[in-house]
MIDOSE-1310 file (N, C-alpha, C; in nm, 2 decimals, decimal comma, always signed):
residues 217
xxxx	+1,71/+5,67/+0,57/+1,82/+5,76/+0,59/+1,78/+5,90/+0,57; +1,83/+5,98/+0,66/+1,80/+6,12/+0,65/+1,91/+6,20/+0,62; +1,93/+6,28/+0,53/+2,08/+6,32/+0,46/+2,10/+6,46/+0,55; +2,20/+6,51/+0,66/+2,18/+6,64/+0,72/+2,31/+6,65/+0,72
xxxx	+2,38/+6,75/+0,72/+2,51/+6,85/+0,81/+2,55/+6,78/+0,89; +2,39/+6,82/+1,00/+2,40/+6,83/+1,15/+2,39/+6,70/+1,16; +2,48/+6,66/+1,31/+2,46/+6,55/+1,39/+2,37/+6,47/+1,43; +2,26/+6,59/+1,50/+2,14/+6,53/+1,54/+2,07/+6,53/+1,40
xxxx	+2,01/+6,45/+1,34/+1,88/+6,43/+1,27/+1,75/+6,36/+1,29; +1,68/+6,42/+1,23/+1,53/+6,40/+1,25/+1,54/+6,23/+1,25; +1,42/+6,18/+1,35/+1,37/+6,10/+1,27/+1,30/+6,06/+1,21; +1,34/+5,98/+1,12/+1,23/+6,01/+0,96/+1,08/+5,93/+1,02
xxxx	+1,04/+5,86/+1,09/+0,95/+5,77/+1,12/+0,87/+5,74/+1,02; +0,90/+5,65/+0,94/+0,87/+5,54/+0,82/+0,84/+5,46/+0,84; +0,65/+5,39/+0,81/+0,62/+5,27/+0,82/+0,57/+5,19/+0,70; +0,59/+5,08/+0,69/+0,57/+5,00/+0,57/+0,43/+4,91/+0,65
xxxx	+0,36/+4,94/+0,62/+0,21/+4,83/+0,66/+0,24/+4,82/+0,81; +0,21/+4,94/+0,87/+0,23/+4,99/+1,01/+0,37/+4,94/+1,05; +0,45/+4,84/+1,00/+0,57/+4,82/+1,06/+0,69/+4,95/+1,03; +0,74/+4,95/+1,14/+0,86/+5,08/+1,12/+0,97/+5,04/+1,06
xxxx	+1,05/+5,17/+0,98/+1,15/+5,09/+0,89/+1,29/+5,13/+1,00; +1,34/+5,07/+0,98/+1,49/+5,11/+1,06/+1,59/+5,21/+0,97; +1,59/+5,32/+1,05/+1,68/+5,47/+1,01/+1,84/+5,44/+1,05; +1,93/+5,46/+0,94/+2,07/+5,40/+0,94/+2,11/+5,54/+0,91
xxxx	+2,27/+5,48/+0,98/+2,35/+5,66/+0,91/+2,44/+5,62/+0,82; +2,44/+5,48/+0,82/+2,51/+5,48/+0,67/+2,50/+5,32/+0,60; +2,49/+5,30/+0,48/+2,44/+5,21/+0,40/+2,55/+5,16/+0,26; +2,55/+5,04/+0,25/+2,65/+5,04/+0,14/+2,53/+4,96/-0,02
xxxx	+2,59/+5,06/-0,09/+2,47/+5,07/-0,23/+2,57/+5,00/-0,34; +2,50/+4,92/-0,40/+2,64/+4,91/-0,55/+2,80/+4,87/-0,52; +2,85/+4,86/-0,34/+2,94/+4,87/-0,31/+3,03/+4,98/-0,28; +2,94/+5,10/-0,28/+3,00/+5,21/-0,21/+2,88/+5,22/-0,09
xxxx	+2,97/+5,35/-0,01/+2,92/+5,36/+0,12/+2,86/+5,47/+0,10; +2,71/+5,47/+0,13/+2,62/+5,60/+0,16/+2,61/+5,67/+0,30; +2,67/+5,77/+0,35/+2,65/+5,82/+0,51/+2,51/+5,93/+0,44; +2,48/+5,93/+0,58/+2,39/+6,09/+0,57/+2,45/+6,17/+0,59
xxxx	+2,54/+6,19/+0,67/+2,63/+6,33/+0,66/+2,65/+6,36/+0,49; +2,61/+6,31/+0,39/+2,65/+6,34/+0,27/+2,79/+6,33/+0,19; +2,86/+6,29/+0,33/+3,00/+6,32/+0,29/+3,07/+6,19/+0,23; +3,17/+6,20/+0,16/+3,25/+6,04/+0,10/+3,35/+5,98/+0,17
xxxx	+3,39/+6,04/+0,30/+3,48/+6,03/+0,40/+3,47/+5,83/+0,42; +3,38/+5,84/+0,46/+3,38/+5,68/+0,50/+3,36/+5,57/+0,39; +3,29/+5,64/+0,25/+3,38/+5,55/+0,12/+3,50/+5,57/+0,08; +3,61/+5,70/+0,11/+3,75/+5,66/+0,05/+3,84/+5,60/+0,12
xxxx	+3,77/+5,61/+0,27/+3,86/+5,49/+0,37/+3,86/+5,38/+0,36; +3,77/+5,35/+0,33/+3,69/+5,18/+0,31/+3,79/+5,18/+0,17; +3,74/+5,27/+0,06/+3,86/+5,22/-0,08/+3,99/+5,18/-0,05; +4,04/+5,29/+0,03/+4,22/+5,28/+0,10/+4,20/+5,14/+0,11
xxxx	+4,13/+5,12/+0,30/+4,16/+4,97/+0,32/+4,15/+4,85/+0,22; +4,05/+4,85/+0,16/+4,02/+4,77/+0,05/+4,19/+4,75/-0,05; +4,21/+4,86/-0,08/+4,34/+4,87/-0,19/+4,43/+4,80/-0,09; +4,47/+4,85/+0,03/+4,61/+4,78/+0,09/+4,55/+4,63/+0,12
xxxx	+4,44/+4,62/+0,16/+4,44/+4,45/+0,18/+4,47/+4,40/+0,02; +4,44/+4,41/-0,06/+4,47/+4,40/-0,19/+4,61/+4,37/-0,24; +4,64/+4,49/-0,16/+4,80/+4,53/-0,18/+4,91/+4,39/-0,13; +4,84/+4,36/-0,02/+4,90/+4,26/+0,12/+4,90/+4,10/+0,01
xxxx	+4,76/+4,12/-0,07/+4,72/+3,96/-0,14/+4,85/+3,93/-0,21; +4,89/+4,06/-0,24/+4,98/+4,05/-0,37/+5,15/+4,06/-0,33; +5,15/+4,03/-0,24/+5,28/+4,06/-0,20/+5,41/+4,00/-0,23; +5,38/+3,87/-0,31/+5,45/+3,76/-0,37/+5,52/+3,83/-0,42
xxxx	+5,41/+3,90/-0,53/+5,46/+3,99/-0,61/+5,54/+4,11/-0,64; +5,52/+4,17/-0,57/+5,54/+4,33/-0,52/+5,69/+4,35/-0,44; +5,66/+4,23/-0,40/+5,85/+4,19/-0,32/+5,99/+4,11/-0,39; +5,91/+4,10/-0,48/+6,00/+3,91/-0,56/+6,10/+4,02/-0,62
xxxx	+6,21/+3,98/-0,64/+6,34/+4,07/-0,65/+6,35/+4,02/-0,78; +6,25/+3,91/-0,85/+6,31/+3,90/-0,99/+6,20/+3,95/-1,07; +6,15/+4,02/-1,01/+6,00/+4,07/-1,14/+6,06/+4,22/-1,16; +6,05/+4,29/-1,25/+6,09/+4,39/-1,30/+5,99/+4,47/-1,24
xxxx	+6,07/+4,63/-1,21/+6,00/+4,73/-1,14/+5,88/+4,78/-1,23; +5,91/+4,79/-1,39/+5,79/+4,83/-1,46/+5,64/+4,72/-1,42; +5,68/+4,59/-1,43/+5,59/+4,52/-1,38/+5,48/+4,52/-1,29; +5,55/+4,49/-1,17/+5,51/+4,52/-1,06/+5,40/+4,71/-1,04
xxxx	+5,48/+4,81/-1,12/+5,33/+4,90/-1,18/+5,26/+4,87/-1,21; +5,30/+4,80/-1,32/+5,19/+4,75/-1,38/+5,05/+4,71/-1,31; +5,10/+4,58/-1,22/+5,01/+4,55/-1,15/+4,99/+4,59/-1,02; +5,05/+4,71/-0,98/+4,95/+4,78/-0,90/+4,86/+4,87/-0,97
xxxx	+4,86/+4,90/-1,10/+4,79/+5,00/-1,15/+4,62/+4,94/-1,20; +4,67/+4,82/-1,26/+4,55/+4,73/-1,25/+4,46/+4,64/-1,18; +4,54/+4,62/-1,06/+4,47/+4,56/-0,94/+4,42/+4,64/-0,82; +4,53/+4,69/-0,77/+4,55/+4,77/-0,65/+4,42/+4,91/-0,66
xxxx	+4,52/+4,98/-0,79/+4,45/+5,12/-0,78/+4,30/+5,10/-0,85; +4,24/+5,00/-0,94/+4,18/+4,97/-0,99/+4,00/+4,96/-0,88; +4,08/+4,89/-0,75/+4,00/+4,91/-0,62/+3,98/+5,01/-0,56; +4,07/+5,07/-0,55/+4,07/+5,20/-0,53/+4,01/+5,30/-0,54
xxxx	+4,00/+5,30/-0,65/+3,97/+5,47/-0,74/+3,78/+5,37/-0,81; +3,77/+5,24/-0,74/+3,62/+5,27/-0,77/+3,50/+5,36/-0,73; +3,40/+5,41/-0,79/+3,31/+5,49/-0,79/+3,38/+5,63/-0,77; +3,52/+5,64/-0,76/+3,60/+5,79/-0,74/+3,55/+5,91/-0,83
xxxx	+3,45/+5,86/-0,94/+3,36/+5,98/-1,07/+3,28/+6,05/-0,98; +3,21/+6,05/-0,82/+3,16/+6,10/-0,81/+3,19/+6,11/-0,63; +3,33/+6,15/-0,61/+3,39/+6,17/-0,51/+3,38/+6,31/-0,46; +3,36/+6,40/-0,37/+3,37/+6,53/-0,33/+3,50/+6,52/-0,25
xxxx	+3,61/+6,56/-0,31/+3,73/+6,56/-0,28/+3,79/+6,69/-0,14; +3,77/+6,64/-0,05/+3,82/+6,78/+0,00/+3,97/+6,74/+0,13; +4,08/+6,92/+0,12/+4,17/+6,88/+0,12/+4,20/+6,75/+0,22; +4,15/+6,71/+0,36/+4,18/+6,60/+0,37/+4,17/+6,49/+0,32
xxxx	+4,10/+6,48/+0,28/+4,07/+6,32/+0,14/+4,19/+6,29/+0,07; +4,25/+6,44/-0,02/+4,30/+6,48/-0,07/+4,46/+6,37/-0,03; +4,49/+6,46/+0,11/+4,60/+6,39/+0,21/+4,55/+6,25/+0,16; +4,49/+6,23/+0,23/+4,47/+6,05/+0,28/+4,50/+5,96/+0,18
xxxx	+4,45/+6,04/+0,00/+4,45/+5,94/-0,11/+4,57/+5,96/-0,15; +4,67/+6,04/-0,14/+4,82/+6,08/-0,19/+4,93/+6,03/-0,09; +4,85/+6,01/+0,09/+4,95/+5,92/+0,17/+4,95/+5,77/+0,09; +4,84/+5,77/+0,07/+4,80/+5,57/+0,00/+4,90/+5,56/-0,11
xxxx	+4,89/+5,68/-0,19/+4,95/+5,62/-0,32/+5,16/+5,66/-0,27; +5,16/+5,68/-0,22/+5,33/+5,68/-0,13/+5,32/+5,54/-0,09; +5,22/+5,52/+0,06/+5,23/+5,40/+0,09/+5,30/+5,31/-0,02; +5,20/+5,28/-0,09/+5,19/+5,11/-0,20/+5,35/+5,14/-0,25
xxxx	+5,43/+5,27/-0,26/+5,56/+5,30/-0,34/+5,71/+5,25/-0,24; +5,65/+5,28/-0,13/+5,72/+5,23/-0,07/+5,76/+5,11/-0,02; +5,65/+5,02/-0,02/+5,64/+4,92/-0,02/+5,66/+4,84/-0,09; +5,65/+4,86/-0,21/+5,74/+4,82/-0,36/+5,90/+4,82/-0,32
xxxx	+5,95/+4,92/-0,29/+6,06/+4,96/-0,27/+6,11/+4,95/-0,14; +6,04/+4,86/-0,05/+6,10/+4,82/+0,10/+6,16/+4,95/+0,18; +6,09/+5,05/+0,14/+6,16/+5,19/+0,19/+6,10/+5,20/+0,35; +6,11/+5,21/+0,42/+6,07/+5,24/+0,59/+6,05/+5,36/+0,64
xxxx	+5,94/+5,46/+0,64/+5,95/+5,56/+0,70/+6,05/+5,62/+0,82; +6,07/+5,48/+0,88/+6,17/+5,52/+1,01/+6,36/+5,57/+0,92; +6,36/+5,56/+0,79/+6,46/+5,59/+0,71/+6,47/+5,72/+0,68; +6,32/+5,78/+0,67/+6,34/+5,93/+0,69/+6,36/+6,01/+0,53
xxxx	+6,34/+5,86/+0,42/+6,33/+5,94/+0,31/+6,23/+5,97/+0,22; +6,27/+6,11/+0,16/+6,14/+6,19/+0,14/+6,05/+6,17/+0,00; +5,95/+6,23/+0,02/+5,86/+6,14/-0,12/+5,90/+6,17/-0,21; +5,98/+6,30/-0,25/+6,06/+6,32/-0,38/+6,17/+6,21/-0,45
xxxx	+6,24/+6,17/-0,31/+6,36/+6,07/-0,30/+6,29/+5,92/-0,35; +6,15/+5,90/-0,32/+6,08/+5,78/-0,33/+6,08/+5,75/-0,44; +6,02/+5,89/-0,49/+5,91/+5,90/-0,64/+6,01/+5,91/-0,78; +6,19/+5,96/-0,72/+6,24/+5,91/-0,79/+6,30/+5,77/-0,83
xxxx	+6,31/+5,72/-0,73/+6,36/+5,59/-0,70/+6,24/+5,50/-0,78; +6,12/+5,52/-0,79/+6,06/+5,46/-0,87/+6,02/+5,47/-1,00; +6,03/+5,61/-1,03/+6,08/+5,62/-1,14/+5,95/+5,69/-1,21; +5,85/+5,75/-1,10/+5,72/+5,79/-1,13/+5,66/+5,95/-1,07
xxxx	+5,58/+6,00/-1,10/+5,51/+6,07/-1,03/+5,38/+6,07/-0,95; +5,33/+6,20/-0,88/+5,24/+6,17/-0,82/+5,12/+6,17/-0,92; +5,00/+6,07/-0,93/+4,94/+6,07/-1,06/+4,77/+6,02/-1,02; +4,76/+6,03/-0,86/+4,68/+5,91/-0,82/+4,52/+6,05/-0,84
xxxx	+4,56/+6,17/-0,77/+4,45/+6,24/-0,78/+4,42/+6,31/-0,89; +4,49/+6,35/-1,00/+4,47/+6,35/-1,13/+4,44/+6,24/-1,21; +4,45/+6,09/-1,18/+4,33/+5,99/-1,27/+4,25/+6,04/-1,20; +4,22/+6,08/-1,04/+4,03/+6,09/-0,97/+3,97/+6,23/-1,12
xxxx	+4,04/+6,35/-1,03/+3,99/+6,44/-1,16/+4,02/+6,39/-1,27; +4,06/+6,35/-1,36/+3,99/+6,29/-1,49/+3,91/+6,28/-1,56; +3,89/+6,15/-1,44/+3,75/+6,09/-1,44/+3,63/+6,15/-1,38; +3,66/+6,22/-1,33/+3,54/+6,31/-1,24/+3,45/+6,43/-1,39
xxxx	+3,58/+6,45/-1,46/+3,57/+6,57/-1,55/+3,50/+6,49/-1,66; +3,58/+6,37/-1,74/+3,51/+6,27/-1,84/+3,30/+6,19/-1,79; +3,29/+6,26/-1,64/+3,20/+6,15/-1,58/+3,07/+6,30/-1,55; +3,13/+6,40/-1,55/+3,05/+6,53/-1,52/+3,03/+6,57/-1,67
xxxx	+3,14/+6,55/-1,80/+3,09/+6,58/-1,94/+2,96/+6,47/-2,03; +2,98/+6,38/-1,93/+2,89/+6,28/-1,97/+2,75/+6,32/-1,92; +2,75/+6,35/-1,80/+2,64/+6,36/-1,70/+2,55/+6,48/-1,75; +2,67/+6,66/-1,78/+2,57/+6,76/-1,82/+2,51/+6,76/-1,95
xxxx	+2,55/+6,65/-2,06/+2,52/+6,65/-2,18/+2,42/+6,59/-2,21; +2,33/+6,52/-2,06/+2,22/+6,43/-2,09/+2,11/+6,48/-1,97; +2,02/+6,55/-2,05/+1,88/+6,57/-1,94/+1,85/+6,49/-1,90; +1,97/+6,42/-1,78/+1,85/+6,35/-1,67/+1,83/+6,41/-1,53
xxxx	+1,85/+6,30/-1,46/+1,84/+6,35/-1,29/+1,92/+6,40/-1,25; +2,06/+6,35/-1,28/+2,20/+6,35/-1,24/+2,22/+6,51/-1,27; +2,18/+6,51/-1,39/+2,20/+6,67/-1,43/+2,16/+6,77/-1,35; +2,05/+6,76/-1,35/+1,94/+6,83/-1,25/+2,05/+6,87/-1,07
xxxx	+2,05/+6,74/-1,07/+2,11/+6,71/-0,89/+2,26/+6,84/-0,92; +2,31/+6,84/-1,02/+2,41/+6,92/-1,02/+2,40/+7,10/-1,08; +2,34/+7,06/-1,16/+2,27/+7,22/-1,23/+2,20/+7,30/-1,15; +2,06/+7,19/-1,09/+1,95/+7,30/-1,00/+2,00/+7,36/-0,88
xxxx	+1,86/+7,43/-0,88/+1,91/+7,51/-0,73/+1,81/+7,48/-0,63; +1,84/+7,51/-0,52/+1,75/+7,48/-0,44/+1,69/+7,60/-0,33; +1,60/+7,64/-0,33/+1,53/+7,74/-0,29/+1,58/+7,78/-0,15; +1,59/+7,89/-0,09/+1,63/+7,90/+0,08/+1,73/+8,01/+0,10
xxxx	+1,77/+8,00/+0,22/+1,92/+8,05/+0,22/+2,02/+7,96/+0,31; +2,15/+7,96/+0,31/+2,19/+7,91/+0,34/+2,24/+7,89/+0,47; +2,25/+7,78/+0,51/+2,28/+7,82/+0,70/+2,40/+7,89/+0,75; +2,44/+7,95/+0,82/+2,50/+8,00/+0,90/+2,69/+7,90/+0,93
xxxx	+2,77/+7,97/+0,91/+2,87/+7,91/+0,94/+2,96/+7,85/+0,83; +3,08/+7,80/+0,82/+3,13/+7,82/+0,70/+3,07/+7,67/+0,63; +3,13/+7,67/+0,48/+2,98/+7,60/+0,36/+3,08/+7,50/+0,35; +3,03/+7,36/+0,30/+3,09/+7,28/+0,27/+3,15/+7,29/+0,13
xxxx	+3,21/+7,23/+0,07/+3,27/+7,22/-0,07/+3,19/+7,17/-0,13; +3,11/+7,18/-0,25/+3,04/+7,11/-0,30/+3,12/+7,02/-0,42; +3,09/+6,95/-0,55/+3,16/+6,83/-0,61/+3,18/+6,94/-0,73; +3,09/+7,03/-0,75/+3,14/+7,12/-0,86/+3,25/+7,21/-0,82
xxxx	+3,27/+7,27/-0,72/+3,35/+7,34/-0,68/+3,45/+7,34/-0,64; +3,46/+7,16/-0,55/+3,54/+7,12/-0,57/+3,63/+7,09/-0,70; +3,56/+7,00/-0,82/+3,62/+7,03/-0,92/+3,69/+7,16/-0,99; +3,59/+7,29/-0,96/+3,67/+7,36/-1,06/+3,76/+7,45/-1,03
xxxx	+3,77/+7,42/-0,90/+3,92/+7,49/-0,80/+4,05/+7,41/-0,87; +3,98/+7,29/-0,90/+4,12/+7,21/-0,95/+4,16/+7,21/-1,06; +4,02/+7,21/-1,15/+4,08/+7,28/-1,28/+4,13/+7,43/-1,30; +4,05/+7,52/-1,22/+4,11/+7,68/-1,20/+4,02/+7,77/-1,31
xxxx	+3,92/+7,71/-1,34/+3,81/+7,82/-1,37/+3,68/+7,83/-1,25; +3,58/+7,91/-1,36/+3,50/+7,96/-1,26/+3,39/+7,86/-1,25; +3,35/+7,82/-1,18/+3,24/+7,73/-1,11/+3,11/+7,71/-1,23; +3,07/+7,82/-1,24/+2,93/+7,87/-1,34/+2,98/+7,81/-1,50
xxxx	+3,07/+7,89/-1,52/+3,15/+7,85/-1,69/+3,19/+7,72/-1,69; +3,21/+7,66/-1,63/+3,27/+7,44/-1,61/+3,16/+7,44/-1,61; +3,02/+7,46/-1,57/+2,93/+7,33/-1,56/+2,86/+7,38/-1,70; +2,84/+7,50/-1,77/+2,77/+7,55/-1,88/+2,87/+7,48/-1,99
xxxx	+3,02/+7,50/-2,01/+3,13/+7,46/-2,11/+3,06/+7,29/-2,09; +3,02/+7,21/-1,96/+3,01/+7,13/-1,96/+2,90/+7,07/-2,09; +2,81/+7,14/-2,11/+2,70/+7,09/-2,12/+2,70/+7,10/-2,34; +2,87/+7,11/-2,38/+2,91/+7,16/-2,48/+2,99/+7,07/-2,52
xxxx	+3,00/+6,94/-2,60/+3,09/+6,82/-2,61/+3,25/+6,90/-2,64; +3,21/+6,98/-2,76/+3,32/+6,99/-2,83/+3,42/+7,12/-2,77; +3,37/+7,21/-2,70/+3,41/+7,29/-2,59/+3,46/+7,21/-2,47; +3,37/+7,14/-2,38/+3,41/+7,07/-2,30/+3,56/+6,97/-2,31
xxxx	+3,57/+6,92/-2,42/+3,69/+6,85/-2,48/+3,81/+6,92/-2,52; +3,80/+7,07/-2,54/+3,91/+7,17/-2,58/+3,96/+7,20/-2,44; +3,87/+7,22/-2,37/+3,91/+7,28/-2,20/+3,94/+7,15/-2,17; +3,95/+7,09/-2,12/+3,97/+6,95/-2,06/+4,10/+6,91/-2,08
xxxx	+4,17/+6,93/-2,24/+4,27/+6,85/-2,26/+4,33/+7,00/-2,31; +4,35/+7,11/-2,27/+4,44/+7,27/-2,31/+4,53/+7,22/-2,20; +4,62/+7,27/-2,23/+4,76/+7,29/-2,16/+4,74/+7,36/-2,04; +4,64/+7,45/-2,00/+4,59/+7,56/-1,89/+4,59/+7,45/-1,76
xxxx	+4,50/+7,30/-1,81/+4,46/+7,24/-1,73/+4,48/+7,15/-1,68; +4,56/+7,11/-1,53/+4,65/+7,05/-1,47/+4,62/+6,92/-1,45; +4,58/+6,84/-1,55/+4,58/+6,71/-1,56/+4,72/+6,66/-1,61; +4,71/+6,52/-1,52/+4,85/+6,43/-1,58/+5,00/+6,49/-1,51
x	+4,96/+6,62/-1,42/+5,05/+6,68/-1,40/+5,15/+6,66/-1,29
């Protein structure tokens, strides 16, 4: 695989004992989906579908008019979202994703609650009726935050892959979001200070859980 931007990519022409290896644009590793585009677009779709077929197993459930509504969270929060939000520690969230993972977590609500889009009522109206809020992309950042305090605190690779820099300049045209930046737009500091606070257990743990910081919210 050759990781690029751009559409066209090289080909890598790889042989193993003169045989050629076959060049893929995307690969599933550990159970998530690796594209070359770099991007996580085609693992949080795959998570979605994965969650609603999930969702569909369980429908006994999720519809039975005698199981209690706290219940029924319950186990969507264990089953459902549990599929979901796998490998989500190292998601580059950007605003479409964003959409796609906040329509999902309405979906499953509504669906709980036999509510029909064609009824026209609104997610506020939903989110009271269930008696919850929106909470699905604040567990992602979380975990992304608990998964990056873990990561700068330990000289390995992972560190490196997010710390270093990479020699050049940058191409032309507007820049993609990266996973740090993405994060620290959402926590609302500066890019440089999150990943240095990071590398500080007991700092890192004061910022993380301060009132400033829009977790749980």
């Amino acid at each position: 695989m050759v990781v690029s931007k751009y559409k066209n990519v090289m080909d890598s022409e790889i042989t193993i004992k003169g045989n050629p290896t076959k060049q893929v644009e995307n690969f599933k590793y550990l159970g998530t989906w690796i594209s070359n585009d770099g991007k996580c677009d085609k693992e949080i779709k795959a998570r979605i579908a994965m969650a609603k077929e999930t969702f569909y197993k369980l429908t006994n459930i999720f519809l039975n008019h005698n199981i209690w509504l706290s219940t029924k969270l319950n186990v969507l929060q264990t089953y459902v979202h549990s599929i979901l939000l796998y490998g989500s520690e190292c998601w580059t969230l950007t605003a479409t994703m964003t959409k796609r993972l906040e329509a999902a977590e309405m979906w499953f609500y509504r669906r709980i609650l036999l509510i029909s889009y064609t009824r026209h009522i609104t997610n506020e109206e939903v989110l009271n009726r269930i008696g919850t809020t929106r909470n699905l992309i604040n567990t992602v950042r979380n975990r992304q935050m608990s998964f990056l305090g873990h990561v700068m605190k330990n000289k390995v690779i992972e560190n490196l892959s997010i710390s270093g820099k990479i020699e050049g300049k940058r191409c032309r045209g507007k820049q993609r979001i990266t996973y740090t930046k993405s994060l620290s737009e959402w926590m609302g500091i500066e890019e440089t200070n999150m990943i240095r606070t990071a590398m500080d257990r007991m700092n890192w743990t004061t910022m993380t859980t301060e009132p400033g910081i829009p977790q749980g919210t």
